[in-house]
C-alpha positions in Angstrom: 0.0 0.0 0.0 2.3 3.0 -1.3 1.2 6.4 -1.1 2.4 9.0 -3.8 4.1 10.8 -0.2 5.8 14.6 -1.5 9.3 15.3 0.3 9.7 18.8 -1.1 8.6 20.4 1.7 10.0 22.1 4.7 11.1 19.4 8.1 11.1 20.4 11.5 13.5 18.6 13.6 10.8 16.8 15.2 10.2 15.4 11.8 13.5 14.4 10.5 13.9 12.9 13.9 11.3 10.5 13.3 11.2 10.1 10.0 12.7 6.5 10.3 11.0 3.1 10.7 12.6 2.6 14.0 12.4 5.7 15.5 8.5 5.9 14.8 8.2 2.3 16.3 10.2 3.7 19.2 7.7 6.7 19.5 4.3 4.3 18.6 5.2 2.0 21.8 6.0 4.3 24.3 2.6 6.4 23.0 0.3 3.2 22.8 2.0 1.1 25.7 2.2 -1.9 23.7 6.1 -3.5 22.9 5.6 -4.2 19.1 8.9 -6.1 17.8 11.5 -4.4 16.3 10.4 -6.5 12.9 6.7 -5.2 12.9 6.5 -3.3 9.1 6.5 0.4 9.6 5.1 2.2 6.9 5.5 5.9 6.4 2.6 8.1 4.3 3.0 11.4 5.6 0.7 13.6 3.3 2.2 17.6 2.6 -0.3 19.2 0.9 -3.2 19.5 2.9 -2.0 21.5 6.3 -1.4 25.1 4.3 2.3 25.3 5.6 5.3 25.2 4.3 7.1 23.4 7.7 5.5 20.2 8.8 5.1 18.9 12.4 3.6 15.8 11.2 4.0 12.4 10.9 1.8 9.4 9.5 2.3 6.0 8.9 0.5 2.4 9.0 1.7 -0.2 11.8 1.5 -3.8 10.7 -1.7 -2.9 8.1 -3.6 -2.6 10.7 -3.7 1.0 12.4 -3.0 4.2 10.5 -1.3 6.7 13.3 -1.2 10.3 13.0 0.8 12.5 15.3 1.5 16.3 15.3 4.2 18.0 17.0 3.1 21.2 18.1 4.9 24.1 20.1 1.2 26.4 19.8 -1.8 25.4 21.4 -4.6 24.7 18.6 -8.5 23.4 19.4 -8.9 22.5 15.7 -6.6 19.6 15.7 -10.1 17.1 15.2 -11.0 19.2 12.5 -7.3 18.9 11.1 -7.2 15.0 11.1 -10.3 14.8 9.5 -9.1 16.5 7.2 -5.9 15.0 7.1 -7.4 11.5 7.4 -9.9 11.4 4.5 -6.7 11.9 2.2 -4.7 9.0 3.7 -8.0 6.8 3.1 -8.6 8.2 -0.4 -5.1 7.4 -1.1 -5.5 3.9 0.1 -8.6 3.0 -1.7 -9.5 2.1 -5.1 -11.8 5.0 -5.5 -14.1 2.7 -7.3 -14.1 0.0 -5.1 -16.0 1.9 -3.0 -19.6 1.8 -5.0 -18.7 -2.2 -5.2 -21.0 -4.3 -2.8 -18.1 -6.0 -0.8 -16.7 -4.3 2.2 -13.3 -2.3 2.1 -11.5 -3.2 5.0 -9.4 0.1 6.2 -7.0 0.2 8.6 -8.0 1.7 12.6 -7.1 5.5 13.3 -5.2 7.0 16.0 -4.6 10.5 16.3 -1.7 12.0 18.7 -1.1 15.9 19.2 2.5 16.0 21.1 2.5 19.6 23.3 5.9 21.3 24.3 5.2 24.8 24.3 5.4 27.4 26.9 2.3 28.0 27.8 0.9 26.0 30.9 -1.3 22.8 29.7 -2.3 20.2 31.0 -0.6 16.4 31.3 -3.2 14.9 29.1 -6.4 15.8 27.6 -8.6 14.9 24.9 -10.3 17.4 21.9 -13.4 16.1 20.3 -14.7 17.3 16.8 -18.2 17.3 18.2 -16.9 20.6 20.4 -16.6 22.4 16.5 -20.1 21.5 15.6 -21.9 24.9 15.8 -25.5 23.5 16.9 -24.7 20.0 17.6 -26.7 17.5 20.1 -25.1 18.1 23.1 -25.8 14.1 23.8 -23.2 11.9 22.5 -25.3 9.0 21.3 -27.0 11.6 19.1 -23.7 12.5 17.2 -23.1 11.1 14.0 -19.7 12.2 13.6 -17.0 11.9 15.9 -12.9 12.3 15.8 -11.0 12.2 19.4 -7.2 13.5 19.3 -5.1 12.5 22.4 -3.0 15.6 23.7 -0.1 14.9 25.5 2.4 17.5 26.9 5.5 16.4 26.1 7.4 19.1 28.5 9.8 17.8 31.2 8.1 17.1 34.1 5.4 16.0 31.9 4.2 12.4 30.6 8.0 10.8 32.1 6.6 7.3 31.5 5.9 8.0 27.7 9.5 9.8 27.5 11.4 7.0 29.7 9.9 4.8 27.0 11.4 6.5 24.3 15.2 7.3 24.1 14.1 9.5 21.4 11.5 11.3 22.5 13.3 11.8 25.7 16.3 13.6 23.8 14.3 15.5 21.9 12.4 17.2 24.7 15.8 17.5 26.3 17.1 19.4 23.3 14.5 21.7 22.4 14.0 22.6 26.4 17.9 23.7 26.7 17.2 25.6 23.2 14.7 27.4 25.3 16.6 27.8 28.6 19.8 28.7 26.8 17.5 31.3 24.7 16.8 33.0 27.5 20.3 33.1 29.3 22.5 34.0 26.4 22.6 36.9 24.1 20.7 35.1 20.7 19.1 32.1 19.5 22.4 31.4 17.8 24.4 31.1 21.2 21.4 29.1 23.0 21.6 26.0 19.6 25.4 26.0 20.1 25.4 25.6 24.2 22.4 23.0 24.0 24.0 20.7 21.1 27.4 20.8 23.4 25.3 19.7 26.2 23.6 17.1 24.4 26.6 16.1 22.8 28.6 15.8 26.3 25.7 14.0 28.0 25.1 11.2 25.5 21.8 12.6 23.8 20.7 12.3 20.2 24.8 12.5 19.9 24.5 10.4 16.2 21.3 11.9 15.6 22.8 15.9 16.0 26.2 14.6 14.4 24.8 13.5 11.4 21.9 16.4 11.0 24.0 19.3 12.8 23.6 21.4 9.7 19.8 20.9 8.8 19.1 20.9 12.8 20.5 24.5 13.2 18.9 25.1 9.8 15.5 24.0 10.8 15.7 25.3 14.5 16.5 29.0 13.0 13.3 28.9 11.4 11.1 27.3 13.7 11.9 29.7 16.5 12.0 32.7 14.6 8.9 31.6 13.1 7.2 31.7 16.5 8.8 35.1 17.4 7.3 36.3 14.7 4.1 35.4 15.1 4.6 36.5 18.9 5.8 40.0 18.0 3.7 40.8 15.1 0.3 38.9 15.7 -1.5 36.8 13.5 -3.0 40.0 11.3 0.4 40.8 10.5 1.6 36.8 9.8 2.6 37.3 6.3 5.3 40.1 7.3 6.3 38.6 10.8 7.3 35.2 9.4 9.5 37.0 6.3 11.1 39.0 9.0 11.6 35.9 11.0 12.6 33.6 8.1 15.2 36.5 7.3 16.7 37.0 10.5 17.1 32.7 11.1 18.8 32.4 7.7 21.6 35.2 8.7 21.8 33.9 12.3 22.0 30.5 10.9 25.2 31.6 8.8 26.5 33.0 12.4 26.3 29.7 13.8 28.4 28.2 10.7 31.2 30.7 10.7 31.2 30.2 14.6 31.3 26.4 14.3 34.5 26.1 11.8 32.3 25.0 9.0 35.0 24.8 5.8 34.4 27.4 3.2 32.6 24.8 0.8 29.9 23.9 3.3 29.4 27.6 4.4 29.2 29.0 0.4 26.9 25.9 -0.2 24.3 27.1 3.1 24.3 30.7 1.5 23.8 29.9 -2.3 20.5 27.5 -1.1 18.9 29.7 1.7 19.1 33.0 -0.8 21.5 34.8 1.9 22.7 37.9 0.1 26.6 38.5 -0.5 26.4 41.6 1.2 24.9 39.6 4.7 27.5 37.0 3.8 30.9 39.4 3.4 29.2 41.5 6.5 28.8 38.5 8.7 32.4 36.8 7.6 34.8 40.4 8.2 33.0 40.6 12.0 34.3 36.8 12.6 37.6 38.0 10.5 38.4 41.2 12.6 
């Protein structure tokens, strides 16, 4: 069952973490509580056209053809996640499905649905909670044997402190939290976004976590990490009437801090003219940012 999946889009790190058989085996078991072997098929069919942005917090993928899991990664809280997977969900079944098998008599067989949202922001929520699409119906039966249509997405906050069970179950998950919290912390303490990356991959790197994963993705991790925070700052700063011209800004200002974090990491001069000629970072930026490491 192959899905016609499009990788030209934008990762998050959250993605690229788990965008691996393995990993999201890892992540299914410590979310569902079972121990699936390591041999059960994983198979990935993340969708990129339907959620209206460019950088993607979401996986999907079939476990053993028998369940179709969805999971979103979110930093932002959002009540229209049922409304979302519905969306999202319809797709992944159109995909599957012979569209005209479906006016045949016999009975298509589809595989069960889960649907995770994965919370570490900074604003306060709780351990674990539930969002029903019924709450979006605008005059709705309050009485739930009188709804017809129903989609339940399981929140869980991710934070430390948070769901330790689910983490301690998975390495990965674990590290990733770990990361992206000392990103945070380190944000706050030191004098840019670029300093606070830097300080929490040497941590990470010095305490055993994600240390092949970081090695092998340093680049697109900084890369991605730019953009993801300054994408939130942006819509912080300017609100979300002024989105359009607060992510630019942000988008902007990650690339050049980005190419700060190169020049102060050693990269060679190959890897550093290859990061500017594919992010669109101007020679003047580039020949401003080089003489201040220079001098």
């Amino acid at each position: 069952m192959n899905l016609n999946v499009n990788n030209k889009y934008r990762n998050s790190v959250f993605t690229t973490l788990f965008g691996e058989p393995t990993t999201l085996l890892e992540l299914y078991n410590a979310l569902s509580g079972k121990n699936l072997s390591p041999d059960t098929p994983i198979e990935i069919n993340t969708l990129t056209d339907i959620l209206y942005m460019e950088k993607m917090n979401d996986v999907s993928f079939m476990v053993d053809d028998k369940f179709v899991v969805l999971i979103e990664h979110q930093s932002t809280k959002n009540l229209n996640m049922p409304l979302r997977f519905l969306m999202y969900i319809a797709r992944v079944y159109e995909k599957m499905v012979d569209k005209k098998a479906v006016y045949k008599n016999k009975q298509i067989k589809i595989p069960m649905p889960e649907f995770w949202v994965l919370y570490n922001g900074r604003e306060p929520y709780p351990e674990e909670t539930k969002l029903e699409l019924s709450e979006s119906f605008t005059d709705g039966p309050h009485d739930k044997q009188l709804i017809n249509l129903e989609l339940t997405v399981k929140v869980l906050n991710i934070n430390p402190g948070f769901n330790d069970v689910i983490r301690e179950r998975s390495k990965n998950l674990n590290g990733y939290v770990t990361f992206i919290s000392k990103v945070s912390e380190y944000e706050l303490q030191e004098n840019g976004l670029e300093d606070a990356i830097s300080k929490a991959l040497q941590f990470c790197t010095a305490n055993g976590i994600l240390v092949e994963f970081l090695n092998d993705h340093a680049v697109e991790v900084i890369n991605m990490l730019m953009t993801e925070f300054n994408m939130e700052t942006a819509l912080e700063v300017r609100g979300e009437e002024k989105f359009a011209d607060g992510l630019a800004e942000g988008l902007v200002k990650g690339k050049i801090e980005m190419l700060r974090s190169m020049l102060a990491a050693g990269l060679s001069a190959e890897q550093v003219q290859k990061i500017v000629k594919e992010h669109g970072i101007s020679e003047e930026d580039y020949n401003r940012i080089k003489m201040s490491f220079e001098g």
